[in-house]
Backbone bond lengths (Angstrom), bond angles and torsions (degrees), N, CA, C in turn:
res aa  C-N    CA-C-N  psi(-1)  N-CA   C-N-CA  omega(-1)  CA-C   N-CA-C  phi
1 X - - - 1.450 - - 1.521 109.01 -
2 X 1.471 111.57 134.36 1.602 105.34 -174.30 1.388 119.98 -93.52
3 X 1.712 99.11 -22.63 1.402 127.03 170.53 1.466 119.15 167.01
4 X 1.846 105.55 -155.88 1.479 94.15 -171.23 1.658 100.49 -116.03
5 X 1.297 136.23 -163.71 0.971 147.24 175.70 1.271 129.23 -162.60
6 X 1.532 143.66 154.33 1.260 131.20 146.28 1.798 133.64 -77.52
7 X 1.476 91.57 135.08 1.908 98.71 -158.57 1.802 85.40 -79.25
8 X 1.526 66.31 144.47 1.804 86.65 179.65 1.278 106.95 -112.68
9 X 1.028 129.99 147.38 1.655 143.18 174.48 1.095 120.01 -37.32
10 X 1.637 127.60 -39.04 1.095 128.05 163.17 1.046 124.66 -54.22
11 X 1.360 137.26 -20.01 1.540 155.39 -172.20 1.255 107.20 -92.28
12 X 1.168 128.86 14.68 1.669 118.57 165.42 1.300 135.96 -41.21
13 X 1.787 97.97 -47.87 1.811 111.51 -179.07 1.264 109.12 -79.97
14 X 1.036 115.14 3.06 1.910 122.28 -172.03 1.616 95.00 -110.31
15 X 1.458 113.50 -48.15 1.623 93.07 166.18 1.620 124.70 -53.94
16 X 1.380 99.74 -59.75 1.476 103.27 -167.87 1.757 112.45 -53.18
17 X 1.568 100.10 -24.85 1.359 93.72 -178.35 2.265 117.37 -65.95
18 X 1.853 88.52 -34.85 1.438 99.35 178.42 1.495 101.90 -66.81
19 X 1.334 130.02 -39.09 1.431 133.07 160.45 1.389 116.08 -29.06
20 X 0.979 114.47 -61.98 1.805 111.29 178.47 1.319 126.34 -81.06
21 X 1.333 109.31 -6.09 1.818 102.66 -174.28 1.974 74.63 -106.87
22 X 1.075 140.71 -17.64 1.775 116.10 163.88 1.501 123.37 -74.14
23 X 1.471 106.50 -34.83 1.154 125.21 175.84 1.520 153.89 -135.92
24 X 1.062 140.98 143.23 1.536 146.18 -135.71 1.068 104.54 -91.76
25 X 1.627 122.15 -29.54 1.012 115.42 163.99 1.354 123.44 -117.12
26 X 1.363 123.03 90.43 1.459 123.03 -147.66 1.609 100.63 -95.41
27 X 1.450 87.37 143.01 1.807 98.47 172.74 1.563 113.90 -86.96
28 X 1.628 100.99 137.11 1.390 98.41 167.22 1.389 160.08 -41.68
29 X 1.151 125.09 161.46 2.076 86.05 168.23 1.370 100.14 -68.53
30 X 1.310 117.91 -47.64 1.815 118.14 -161.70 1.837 96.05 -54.03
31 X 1.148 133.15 -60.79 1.333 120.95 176.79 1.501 131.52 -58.74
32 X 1.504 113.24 -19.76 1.520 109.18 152.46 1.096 114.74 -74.76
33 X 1.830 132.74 -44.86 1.291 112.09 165.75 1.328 147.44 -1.18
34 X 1.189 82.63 -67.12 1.871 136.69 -168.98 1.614 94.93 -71.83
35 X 1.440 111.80 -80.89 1.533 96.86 168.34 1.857 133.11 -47.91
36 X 1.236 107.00 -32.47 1.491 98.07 -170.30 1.865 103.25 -90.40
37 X 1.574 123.44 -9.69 1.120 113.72 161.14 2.072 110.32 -76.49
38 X 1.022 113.79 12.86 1.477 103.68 175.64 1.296 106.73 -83.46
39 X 1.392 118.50 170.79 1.281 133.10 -170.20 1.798 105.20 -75.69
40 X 1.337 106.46 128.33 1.581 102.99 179.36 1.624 120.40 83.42
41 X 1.196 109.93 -5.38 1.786 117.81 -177.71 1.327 96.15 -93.37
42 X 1.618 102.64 126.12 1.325 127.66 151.52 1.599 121.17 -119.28
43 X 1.444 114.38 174.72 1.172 113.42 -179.05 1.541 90.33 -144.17
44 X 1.649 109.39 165.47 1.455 133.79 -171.59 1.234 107.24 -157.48
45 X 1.662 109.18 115.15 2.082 117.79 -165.41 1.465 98.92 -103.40
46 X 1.470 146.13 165.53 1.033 154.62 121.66 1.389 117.01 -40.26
47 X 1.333 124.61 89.50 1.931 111.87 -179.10 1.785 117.05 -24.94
48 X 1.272 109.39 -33.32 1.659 103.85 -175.77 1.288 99.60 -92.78
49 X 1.392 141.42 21.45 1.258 136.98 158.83 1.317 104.34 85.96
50 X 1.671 133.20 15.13 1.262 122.70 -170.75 1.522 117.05 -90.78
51 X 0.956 120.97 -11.82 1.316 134.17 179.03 1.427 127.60 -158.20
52 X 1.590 105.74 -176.52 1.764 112.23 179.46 1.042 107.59 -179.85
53 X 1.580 111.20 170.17 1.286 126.96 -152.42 1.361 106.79 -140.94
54 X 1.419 172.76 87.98 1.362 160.48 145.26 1.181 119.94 -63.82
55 X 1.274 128.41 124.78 1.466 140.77 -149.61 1.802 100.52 -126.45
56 X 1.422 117.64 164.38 1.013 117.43 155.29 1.671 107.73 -149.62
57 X 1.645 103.19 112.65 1.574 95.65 174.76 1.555 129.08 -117.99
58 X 1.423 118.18 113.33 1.549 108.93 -176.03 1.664 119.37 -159.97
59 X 1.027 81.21 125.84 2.040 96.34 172.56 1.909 79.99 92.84
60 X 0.934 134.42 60.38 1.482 130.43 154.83 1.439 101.22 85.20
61 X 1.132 141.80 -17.07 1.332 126.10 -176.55 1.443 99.04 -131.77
62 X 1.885 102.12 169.11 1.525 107.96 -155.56 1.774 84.06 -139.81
63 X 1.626 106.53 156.32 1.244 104.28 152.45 1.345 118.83 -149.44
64 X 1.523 123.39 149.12 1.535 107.22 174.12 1.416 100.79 -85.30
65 X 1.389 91.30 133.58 1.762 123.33 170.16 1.355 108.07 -84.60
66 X 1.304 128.04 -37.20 1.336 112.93 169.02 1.661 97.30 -169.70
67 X 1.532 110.26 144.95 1.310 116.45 162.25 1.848 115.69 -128.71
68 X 1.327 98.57 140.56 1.898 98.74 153.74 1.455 129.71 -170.88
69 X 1.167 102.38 155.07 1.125 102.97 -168.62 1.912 109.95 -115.70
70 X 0.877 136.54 101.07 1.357 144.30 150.83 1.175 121.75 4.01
71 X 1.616 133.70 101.75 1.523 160.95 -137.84 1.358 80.09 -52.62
72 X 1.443 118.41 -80.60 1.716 122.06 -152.27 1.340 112.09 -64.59
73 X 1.883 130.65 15.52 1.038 111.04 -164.97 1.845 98.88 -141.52
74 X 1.721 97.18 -6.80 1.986 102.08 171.02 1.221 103.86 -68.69
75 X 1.327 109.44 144.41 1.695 140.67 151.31 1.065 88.12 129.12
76 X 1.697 143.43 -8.12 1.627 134.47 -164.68 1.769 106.86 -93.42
77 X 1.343 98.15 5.38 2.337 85.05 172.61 1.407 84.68 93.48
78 X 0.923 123.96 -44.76 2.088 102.32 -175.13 1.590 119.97 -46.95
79 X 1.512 142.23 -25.08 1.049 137.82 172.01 1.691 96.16 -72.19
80 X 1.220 115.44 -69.33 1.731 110.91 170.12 1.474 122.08 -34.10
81 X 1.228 114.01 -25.82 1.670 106.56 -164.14 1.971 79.94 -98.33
82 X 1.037 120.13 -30.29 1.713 112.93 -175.77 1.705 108.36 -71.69
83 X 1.078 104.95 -10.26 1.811 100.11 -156.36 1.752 87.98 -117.65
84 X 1.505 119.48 -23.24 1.630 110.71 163.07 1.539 121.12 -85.67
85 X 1.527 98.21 10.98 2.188 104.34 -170.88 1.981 77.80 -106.98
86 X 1.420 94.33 -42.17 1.619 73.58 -178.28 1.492 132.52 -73.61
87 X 0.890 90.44 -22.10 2.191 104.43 163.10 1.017 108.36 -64.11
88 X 0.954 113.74 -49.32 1.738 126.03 176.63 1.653 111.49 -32.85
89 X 1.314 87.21 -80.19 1.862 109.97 -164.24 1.705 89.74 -76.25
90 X 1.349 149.28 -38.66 1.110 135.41 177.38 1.794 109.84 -61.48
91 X 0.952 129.17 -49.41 1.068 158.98 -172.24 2.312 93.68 -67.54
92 X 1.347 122.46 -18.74 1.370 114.22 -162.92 1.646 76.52 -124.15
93 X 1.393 119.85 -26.74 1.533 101.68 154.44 1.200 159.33 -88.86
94 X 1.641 102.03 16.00 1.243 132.12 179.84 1.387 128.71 110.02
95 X 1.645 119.72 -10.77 1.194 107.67 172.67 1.034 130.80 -73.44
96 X 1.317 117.37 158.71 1.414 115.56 174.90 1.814 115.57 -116.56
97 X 1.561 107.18 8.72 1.935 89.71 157.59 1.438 86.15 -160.67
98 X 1.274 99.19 175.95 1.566 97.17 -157.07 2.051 87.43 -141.19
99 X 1.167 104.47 148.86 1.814 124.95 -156.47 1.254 98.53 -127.50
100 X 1.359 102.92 136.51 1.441 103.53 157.05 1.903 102.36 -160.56
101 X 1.530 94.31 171.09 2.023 95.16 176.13 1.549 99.88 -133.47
102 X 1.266 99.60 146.01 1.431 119.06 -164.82 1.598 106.17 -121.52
103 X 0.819 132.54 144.39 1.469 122.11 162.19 1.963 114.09 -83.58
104 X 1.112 99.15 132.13 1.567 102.06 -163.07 1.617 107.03 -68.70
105 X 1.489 120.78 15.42 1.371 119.98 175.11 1.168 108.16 -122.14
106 X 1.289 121.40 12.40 1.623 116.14 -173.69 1.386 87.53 -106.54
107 X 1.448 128.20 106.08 1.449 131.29 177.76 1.596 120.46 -85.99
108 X 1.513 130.77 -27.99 0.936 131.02 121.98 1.410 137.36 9.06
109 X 1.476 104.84 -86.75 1.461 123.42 155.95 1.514 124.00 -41.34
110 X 1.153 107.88 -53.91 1.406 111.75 -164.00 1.941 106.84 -69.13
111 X 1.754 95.44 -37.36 1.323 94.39 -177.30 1.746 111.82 -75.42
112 X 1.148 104.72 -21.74 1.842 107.97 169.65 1.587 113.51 -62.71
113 X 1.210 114.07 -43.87 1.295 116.95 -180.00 1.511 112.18 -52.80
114 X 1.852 100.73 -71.86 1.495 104.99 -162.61 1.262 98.52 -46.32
115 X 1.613 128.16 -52.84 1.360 113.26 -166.36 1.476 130.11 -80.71
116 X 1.619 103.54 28.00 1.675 115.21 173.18 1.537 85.95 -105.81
117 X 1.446 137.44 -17.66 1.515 124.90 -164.33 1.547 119.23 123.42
118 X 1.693 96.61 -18.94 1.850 90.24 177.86 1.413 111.31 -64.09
119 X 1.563 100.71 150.82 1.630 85.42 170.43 2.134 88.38 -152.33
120 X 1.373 94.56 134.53 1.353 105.82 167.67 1.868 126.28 -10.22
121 X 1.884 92.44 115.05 1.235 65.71 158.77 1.680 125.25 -163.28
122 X 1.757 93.84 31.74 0.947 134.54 -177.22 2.039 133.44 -164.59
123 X 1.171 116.87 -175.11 1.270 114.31 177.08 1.664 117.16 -153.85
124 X 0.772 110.19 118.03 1.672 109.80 159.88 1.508 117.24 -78.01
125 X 1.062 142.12 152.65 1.353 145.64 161.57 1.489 128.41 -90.24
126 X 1.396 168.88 127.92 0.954 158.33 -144.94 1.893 121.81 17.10
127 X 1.492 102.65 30.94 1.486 87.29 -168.80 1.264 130.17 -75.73
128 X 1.655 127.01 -18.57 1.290 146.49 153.48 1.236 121.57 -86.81
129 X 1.398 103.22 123.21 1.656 140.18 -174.11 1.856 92.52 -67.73
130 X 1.300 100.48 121.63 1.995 101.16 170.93 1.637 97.94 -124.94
131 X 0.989 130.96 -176.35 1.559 144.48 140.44 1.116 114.80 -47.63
132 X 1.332 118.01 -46.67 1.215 119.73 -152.00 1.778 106.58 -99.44
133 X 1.958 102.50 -9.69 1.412 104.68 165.47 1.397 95.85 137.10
134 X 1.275 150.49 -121.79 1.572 151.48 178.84 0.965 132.55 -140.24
135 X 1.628 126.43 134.61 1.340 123.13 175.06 1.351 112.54 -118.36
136 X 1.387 103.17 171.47 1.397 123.48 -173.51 1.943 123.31 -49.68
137 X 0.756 121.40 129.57 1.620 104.97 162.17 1.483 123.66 -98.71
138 X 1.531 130.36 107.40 0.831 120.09 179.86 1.601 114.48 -87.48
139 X 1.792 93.99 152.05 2.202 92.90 -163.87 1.686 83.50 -121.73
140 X 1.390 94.21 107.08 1.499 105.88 152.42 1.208 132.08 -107.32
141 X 1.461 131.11 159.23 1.465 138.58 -158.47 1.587 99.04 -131.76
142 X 1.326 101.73 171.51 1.839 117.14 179.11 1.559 85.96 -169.06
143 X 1.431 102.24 138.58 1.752 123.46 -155.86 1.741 73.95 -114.06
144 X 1.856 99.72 131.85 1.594 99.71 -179.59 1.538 100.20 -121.85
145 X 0.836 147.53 51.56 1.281 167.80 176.79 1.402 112.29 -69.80
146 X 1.059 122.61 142.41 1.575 118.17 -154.74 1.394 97.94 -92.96
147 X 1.729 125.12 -20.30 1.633 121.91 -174.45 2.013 100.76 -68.33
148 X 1.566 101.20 -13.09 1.519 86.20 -144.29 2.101 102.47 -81.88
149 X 1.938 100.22 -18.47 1.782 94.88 179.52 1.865 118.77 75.19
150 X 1.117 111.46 -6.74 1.313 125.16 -174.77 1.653 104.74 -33.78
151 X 1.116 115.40 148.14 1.638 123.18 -162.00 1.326 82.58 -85.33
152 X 1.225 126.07 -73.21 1.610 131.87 -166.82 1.432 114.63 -53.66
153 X 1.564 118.36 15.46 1.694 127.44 153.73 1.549 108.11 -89.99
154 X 1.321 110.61 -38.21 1.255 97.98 -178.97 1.544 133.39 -35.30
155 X 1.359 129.61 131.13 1.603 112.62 169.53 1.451 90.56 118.11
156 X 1.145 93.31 -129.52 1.835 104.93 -161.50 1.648 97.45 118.45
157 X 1.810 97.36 -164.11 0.785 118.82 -153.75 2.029 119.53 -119.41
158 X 1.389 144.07 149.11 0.749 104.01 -172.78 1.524 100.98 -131.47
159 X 1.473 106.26 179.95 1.767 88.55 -174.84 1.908 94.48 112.77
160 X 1.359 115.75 177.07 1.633 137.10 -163.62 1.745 82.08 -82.67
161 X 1.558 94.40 174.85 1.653 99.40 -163.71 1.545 92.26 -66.40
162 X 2.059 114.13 173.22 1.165 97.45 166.56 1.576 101.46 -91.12
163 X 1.571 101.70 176.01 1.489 115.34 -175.86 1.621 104.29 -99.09
């Protein structure tokens, strides 16, 4: 990864495409559209196309709407370096804690999070669809507050503001 960037509009079919090789149930271009024209949605790409981030930040709080990072390229710090650009820029847009939902079987995930700062602070019950039937979504938070210095603020992002 060479770094991060802000996704530009033109990049829709290049998201949705990173959309489906992360996930099973991949969003469209027309439904990212749709999401990144909402109020407060940003996005943050990996320059080598390995990942992304879609954010939504407004009235003081932020949430990731969706993150991923590309099979052949997890365990290398690029989901971490995407989820500290998004603290970042949520955090330079005023929020002050930042949300996200996890599925409580993706262990992976969960251990990336806690050790960016999320920490529990809620539960969904059956909210992810499996084969095997449904699991939990866990909704964790990280308080971005400027007293708090959090390591996983460090950095950001580089490039024109994001959109």
């Amino acid at each position: 990864m060479t770094g991060l960037r802000p996704l530009q509009a033109t990049e829709l079919a290049n998201l949705a495409r990173l959309h489906g090789i992360c996930f099973a149930d991949a969003w469209s271009e027309t439904m990212l559209a749709e999401l990144l024209a909402s109020p407060g949605v940003f996005g943050i790409l990996a320059d080598g196309g390995e990942g992304f981030v879609l954010v939504r930040a407004i009235a003081g709080e932020a949430e990731i709407l969706s993150i991923g990072v590309i099979p052949d390229h997890r365990r290398k710090r690029i989901g971490r370096a995407l989820l500290s650009a998004a603290a970042v820029e949520a955090r330079r847009r005023g929020a002050e804690r930042l949300y996200l939902e996890v599925a409580s079987d993706n262990g992976p995930a969960l251990a990336l999070y806690r050790q960016a700062g999320f920490a529990k602070v809620g539960q969904r019950a059956g909210y992810y669809r499996r084969a095997a039937g449904t699991v939990a979504a866990e909704i964790l938070a990280m308080d971005l507050s400027e007293d708090e210095g959090r390591e996983s603020l460090e950095g950001g992002i580089r490039g024109p503001e994001v959109q």
